[in-house]
PyMOL Python script that loads the backbone (N, CA, C, O; Angstrom):
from pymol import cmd

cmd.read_pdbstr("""\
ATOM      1  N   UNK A   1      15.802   7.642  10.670  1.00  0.00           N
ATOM      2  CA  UNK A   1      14.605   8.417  10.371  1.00  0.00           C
ATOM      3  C   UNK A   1      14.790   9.228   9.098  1.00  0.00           C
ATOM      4  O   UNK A   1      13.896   9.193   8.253  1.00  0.00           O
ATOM      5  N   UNK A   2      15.803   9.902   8.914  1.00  0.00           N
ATOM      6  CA  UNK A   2      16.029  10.705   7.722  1.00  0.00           C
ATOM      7  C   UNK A   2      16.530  10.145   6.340  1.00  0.00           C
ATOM      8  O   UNK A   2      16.798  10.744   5.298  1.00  0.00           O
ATOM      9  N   UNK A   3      16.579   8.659   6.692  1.00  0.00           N
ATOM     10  CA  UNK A   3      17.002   7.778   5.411  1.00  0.00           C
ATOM     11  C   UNK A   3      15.150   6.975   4.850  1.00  0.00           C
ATOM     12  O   UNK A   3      14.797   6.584   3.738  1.00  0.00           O
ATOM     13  N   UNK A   4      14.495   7.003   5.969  1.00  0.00           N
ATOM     14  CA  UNK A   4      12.919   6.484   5.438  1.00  0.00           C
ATOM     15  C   UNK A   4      12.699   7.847   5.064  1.00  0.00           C
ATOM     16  O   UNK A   4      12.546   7.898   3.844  1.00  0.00           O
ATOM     17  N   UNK A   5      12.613   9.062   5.644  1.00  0.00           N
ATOM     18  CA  UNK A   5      12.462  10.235   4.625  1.00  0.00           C
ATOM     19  C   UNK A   5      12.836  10.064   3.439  1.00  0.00           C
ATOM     20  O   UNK A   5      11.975   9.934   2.569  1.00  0.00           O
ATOM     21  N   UNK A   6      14.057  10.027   3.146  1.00  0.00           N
ATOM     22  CA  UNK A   6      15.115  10.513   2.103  1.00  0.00           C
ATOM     23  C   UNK A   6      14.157   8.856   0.987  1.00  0.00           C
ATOM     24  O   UNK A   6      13.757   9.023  -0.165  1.00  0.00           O
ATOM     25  N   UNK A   7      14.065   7.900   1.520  1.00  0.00           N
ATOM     26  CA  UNK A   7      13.689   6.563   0.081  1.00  0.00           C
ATOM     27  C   UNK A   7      11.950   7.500   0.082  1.00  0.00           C
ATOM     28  O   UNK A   7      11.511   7.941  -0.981  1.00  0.00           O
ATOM     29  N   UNK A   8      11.485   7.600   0.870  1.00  0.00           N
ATOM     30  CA  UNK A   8      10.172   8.289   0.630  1.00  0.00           C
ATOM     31  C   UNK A   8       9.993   9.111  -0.261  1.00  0.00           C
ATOM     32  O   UNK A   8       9.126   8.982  -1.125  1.00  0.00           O
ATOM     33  N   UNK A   9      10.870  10.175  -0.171  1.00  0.00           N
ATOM     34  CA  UNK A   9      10.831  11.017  -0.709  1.00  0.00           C
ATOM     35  C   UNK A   9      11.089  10.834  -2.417  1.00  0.00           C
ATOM     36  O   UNK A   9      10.418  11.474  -3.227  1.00  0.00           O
ATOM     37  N   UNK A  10      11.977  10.030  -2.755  1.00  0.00           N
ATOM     38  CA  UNK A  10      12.438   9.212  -3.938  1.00  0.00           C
ATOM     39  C   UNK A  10      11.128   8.325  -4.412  1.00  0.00           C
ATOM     40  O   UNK A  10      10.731   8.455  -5.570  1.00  0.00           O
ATOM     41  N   UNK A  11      10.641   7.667  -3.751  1.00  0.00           N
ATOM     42  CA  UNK A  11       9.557   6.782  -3.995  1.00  0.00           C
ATOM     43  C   UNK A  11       8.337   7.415  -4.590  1.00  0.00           C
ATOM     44  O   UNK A  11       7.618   6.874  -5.430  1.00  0.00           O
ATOM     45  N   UNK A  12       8.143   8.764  -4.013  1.00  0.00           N
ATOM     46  CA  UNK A  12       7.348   9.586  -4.267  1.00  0.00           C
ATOM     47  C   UNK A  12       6.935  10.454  -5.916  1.00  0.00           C
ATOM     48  O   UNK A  12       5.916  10.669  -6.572  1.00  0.00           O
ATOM     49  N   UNK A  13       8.315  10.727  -6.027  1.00  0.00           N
ATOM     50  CA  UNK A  13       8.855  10.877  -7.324  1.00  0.00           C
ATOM     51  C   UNK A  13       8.797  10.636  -8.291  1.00  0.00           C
ATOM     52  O   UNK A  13       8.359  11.328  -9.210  1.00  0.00           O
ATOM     53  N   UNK A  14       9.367   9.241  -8.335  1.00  0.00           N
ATOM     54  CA  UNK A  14       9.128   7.959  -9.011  1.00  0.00           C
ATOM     55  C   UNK A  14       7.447   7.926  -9.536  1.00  0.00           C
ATOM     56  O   UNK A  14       6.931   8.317 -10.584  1.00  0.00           O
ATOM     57  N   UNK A  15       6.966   7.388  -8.521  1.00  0.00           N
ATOM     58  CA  UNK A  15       5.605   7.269  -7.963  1.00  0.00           C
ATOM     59  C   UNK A  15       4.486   8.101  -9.042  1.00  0.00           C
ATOM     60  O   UNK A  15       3.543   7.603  -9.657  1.00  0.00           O
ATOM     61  N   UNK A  16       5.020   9.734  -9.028  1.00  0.00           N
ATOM     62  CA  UNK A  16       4.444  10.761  -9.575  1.00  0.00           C
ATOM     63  C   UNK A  16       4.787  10.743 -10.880  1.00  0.00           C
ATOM     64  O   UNK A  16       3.835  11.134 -11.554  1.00  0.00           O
ATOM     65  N   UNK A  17       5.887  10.413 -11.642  1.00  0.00           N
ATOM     66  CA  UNK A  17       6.337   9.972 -12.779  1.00  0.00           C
ATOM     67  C   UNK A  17       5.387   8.842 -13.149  1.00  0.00           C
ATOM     68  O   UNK A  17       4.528   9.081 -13.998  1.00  0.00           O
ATOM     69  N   UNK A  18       5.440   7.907 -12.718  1.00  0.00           N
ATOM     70  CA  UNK A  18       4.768   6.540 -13.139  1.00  0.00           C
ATOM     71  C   UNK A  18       2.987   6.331 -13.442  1.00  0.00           C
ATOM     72  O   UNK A  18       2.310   5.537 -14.095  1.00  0.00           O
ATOM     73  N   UNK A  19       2.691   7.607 -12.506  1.00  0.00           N
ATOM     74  CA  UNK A  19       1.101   7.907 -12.060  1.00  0.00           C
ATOM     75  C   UNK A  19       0.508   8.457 -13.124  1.00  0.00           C
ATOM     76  O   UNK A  19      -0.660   8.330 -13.493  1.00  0.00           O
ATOM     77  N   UNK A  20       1.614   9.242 -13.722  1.00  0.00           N
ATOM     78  CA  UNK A  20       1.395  10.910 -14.054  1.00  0.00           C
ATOM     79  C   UNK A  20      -0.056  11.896 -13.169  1.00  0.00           C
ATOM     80  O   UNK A  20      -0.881  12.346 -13.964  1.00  0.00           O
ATOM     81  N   UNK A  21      -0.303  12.167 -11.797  1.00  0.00           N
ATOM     82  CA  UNK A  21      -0.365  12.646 -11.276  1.00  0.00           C
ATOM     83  C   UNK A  21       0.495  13.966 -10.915  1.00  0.00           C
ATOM     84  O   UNK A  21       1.684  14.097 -10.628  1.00  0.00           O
ATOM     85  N   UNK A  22      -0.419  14.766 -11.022  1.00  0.00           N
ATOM     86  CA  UNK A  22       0.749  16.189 -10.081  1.00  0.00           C
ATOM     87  C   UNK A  22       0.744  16.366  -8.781  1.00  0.00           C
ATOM     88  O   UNK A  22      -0.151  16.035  -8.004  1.00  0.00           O
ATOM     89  N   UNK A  23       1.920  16.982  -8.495  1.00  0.00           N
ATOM     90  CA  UNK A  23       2.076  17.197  -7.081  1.00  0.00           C
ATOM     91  C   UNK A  23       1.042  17.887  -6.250  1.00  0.00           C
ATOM     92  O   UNK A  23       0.871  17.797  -5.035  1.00  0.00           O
ATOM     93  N   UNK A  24       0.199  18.793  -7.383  1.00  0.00           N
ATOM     94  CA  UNK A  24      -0.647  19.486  -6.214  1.00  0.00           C
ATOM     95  C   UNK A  24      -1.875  18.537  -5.892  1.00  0.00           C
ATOM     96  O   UNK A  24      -2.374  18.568  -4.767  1.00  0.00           O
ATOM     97  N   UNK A  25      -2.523  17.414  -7.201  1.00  0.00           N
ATOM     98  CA  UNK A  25      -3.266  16.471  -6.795  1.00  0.00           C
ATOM     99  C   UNK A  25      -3.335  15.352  -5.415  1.00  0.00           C
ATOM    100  O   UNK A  25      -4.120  14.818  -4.632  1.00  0.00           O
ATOM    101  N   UNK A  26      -1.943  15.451  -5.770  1.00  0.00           N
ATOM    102  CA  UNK A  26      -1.177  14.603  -4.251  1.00  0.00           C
ATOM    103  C   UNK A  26      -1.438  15.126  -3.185  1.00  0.00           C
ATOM    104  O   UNK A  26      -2.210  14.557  -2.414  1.00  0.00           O
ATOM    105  N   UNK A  27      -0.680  16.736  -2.762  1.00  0.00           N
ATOM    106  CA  UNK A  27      -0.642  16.907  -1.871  1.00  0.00           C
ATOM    107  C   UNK A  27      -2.340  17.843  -1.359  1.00  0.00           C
ATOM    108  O   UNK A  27      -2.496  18.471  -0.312  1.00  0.00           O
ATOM    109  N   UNK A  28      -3.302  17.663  -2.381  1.00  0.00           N
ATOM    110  CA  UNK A  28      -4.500  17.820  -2.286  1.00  0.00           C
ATOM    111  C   UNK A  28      -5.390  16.569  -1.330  1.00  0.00           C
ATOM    112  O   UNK A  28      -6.304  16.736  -0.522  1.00  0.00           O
ATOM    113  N   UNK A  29      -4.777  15.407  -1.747  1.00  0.00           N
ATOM    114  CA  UNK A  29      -4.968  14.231  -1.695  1.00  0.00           C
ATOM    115  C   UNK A  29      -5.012  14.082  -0.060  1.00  0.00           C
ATOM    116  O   UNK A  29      -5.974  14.155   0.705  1.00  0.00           O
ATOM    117  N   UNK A  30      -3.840  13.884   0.157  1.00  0.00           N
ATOM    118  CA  UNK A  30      -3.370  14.049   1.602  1.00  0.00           C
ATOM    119  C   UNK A  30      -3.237  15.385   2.744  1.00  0.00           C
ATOM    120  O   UNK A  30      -2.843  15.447   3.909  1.00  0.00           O
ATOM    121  N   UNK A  31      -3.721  16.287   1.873  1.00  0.00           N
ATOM    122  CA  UNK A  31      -4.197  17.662   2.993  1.00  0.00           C
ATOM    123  C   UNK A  31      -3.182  18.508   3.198  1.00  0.00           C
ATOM    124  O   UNK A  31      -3.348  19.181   4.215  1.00  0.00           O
ATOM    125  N   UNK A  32      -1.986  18.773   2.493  1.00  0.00           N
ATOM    126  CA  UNK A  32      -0.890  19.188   2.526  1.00  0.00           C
ATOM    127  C   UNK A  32      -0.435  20.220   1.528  1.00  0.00           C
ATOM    128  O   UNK A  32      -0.562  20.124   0.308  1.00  0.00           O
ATOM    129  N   UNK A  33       0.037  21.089   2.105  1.00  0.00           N
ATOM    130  CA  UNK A  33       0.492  22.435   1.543  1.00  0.00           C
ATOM    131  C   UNK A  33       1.266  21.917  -0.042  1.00  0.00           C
ATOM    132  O   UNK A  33       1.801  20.809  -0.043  1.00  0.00           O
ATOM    133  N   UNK A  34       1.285  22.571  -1.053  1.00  0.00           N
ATOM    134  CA  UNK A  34       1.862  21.904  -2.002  1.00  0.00           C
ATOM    135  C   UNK A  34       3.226  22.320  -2.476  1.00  0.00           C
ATOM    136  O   UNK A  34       3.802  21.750  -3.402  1.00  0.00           O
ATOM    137  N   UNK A  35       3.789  23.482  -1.710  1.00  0.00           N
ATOM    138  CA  UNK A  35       5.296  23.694  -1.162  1.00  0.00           C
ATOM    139  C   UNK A  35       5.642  22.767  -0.275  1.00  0.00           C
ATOM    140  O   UNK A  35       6.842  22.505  -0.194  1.00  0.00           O
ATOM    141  N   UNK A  36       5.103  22.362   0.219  1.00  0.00           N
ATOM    142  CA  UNK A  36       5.521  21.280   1.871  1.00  0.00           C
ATOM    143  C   UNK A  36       5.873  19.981   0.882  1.00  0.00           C
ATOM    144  O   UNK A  36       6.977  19.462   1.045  1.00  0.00           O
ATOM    145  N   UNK A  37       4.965  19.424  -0.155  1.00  0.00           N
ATOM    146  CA  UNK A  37       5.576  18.012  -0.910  1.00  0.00           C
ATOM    147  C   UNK A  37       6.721  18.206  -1.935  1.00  0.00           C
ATOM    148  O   UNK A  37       7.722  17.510  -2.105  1.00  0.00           O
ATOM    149  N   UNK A  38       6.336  19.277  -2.544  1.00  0.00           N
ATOM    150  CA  UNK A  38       7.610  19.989  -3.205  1.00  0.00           C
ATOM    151  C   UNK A  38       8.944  19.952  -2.311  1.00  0.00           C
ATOM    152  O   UNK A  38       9.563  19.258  -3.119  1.00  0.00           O
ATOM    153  N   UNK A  39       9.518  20.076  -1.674  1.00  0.00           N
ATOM    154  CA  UNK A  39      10.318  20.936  -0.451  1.00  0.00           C
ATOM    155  C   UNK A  39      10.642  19.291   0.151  1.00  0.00           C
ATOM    156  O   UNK A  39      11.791  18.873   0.285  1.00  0.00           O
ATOM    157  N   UNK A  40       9.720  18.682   0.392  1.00  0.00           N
ATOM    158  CA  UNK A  40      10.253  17.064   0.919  1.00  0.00           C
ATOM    159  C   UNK A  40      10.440  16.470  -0.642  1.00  0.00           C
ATOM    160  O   UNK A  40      11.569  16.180  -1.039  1.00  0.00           O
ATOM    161  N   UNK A  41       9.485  16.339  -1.335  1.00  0.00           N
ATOM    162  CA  UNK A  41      10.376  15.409  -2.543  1.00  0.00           C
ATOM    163  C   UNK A  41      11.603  15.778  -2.668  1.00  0.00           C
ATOM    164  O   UNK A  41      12.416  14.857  -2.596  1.00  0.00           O
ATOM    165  N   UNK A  42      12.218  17.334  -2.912  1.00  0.00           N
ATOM    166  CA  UNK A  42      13.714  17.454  -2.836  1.00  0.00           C
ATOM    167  C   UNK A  42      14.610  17.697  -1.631  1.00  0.00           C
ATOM    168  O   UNK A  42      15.599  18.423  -1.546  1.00  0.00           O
ATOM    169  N   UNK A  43      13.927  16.776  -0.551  1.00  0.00           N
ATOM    170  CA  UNK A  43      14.555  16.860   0.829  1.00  0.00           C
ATOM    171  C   UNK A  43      15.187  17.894   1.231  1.00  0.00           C
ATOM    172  O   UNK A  43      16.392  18.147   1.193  1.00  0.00           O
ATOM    173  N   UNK A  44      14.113  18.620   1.710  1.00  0.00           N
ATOM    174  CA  UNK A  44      14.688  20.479   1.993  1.00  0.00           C
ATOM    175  C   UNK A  44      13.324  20.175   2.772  1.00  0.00           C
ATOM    176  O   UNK A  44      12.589  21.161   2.817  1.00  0.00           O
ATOM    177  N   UNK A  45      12.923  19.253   3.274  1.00  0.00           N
ATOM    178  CA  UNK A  45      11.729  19.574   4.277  1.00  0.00           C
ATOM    179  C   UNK A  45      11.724  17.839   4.469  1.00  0.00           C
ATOM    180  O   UNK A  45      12.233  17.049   3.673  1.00  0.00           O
ATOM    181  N   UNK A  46      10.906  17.437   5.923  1.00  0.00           N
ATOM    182  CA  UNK A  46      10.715  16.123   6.382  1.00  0.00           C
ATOM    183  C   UNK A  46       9.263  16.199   7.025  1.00  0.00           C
ATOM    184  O   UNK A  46       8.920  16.750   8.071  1.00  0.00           O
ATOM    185  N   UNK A  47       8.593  15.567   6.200  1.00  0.00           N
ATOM    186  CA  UNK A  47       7.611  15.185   6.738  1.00  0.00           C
ATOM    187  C   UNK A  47       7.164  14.617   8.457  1.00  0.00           C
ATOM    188  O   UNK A  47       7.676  13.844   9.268  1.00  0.00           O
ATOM    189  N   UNK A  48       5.956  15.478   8.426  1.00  0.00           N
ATOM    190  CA  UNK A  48       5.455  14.491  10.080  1.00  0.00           C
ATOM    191  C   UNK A  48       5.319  13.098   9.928  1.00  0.00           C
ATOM    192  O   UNK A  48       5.428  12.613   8.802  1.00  0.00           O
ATOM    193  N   UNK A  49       5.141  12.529  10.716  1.00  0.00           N
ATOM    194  CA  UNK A  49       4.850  10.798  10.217  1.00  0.00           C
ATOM    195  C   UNK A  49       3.408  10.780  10.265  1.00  0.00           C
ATOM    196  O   UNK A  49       3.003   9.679   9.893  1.00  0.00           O
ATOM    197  N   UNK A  50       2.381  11.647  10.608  1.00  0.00           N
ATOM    198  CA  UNK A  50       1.095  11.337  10.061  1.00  0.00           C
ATOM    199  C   UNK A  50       1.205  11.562   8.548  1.00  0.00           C
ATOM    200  O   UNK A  50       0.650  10.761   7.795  1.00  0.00           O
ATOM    201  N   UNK A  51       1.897  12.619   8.053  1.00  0.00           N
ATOM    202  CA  UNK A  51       1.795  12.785   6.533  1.00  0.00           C
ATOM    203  C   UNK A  51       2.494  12.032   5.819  1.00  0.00           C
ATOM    204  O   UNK A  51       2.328  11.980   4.601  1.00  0.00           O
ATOM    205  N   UNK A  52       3.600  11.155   6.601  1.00  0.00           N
ATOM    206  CA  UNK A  52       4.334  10.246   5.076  1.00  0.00           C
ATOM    207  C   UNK A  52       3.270   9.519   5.663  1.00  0.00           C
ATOM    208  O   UNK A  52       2.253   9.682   4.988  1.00  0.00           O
ATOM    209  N   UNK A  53       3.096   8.834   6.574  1.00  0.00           N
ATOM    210  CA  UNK A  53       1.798   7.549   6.588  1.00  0.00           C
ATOM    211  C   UNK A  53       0.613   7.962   5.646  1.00  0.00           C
ATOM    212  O   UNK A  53       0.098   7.170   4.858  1.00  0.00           O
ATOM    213  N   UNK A  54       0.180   9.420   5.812  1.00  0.00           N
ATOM    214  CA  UNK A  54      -1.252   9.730   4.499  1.00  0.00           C
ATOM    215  C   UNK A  54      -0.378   9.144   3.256  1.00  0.00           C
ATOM    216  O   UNK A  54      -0.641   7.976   2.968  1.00  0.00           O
ATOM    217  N   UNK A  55       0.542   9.738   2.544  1.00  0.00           N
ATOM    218  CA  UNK A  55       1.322   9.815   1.294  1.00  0.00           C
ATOM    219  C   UNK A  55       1.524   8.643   1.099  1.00  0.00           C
ATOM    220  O   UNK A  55       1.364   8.403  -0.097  1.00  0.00           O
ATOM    221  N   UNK A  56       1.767   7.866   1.604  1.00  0.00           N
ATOM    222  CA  UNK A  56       2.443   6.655   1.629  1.00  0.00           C
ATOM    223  C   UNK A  56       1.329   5.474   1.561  1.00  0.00           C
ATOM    224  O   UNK A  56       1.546   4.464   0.892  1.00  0.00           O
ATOM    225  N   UNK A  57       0.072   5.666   2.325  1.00  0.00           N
ATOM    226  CA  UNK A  57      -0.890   5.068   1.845  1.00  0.00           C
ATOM    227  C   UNK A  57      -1.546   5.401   0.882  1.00  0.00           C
ATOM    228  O   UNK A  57      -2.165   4.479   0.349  1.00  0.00           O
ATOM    229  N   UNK A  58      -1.662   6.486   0.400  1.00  0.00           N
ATOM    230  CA  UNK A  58      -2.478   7.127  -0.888  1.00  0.00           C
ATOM    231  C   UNK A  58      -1.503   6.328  -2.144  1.00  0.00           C
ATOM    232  O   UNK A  58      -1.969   5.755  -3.129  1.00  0.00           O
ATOM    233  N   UNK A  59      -0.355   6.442  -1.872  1.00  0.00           N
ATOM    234  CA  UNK A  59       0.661   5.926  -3.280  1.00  0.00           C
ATOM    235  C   UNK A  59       0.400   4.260  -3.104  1.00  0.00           C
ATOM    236  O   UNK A  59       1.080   3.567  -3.861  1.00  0.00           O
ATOM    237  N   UNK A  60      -0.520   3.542  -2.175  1.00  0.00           N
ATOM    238  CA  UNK A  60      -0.317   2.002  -2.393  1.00  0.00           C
ATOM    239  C   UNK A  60      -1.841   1.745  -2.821  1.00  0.00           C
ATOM    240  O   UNK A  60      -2.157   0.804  -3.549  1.00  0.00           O
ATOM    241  N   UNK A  61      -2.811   2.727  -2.269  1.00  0.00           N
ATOM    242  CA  UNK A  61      -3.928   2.416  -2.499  1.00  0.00           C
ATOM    243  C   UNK A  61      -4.062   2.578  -4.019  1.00  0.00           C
ATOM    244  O   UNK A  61      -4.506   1.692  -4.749  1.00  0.00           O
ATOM    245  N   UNK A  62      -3.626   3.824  -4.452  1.00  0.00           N
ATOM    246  CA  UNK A  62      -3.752   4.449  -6.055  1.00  0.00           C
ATOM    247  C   UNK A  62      -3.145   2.997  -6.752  1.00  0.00           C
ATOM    248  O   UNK A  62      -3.998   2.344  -7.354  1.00  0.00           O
ATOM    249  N   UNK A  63      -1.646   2.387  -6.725  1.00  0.00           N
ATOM    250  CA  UNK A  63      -1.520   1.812  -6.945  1.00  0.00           C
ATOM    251  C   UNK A  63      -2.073   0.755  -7.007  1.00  0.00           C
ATOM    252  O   UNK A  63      -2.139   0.324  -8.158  1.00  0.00           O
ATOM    253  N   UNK A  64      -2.553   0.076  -6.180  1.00  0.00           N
ATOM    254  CA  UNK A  64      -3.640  -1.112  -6.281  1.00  0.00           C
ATOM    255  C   UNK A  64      -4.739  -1.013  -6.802  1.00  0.00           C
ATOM    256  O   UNK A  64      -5.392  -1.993  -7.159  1.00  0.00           O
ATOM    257  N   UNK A  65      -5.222   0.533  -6.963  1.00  0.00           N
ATOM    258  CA  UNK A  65      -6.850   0.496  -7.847  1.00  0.00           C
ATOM    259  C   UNK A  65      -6.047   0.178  -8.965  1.00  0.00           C
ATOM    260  O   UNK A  65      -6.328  -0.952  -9.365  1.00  0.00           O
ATOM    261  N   UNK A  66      -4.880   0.895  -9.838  1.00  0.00           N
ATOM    262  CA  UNK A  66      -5.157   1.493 -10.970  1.00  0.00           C
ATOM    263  C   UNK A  66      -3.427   0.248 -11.475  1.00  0.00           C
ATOM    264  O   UNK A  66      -2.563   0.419 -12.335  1.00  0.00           O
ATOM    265  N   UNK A  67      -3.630  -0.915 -10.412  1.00  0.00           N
ATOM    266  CA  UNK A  67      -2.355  -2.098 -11.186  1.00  0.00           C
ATOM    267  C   UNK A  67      -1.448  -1.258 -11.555  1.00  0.00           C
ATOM    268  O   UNK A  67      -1.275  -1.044 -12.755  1.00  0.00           O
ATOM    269  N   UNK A  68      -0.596  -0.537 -10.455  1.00  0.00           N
ATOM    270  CA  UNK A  68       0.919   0.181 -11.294  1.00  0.00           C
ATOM    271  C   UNK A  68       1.804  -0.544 -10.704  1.00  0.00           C
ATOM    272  O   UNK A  68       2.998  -0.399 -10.968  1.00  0.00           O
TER     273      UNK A  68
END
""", "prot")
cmd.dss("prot")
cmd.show_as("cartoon", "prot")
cmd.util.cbc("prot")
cmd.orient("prot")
């Protein structure tokens, strides 16, 4: 469980780099405190699994509109 955190959290990152999106857009995105995505991107916090499932679909959908 804390290793799908831990690539999530990396993926995320990445993700936000590649997007150029900010974190607070994100965690606007998905309904989430924007210390709470902060705090899990540098794994000092673990997401519920409703919120990596939001995050995690928001980063495939974005991706598929916008071909990254």
């Amino acid at each position: 469980m804390l290793l799908e955190q831990e690539r999530a959290a990396d993926e995320t990152r990445e993700f936000l780099s590649q997007s150029g999106l900010k974190a607070k857009f994100v965690a606007e995105q998905i309904r989430i405190d924007r210390q709470s995505l902060s705090k899990f991107m540098n794994h000092r916090l673990a997401l519920s699994q409703n919120q990596l499932f939001a995050l995690q679909n928001f980063m495939s959908d974005y991706r598929r509109r916008n071909n990254l």
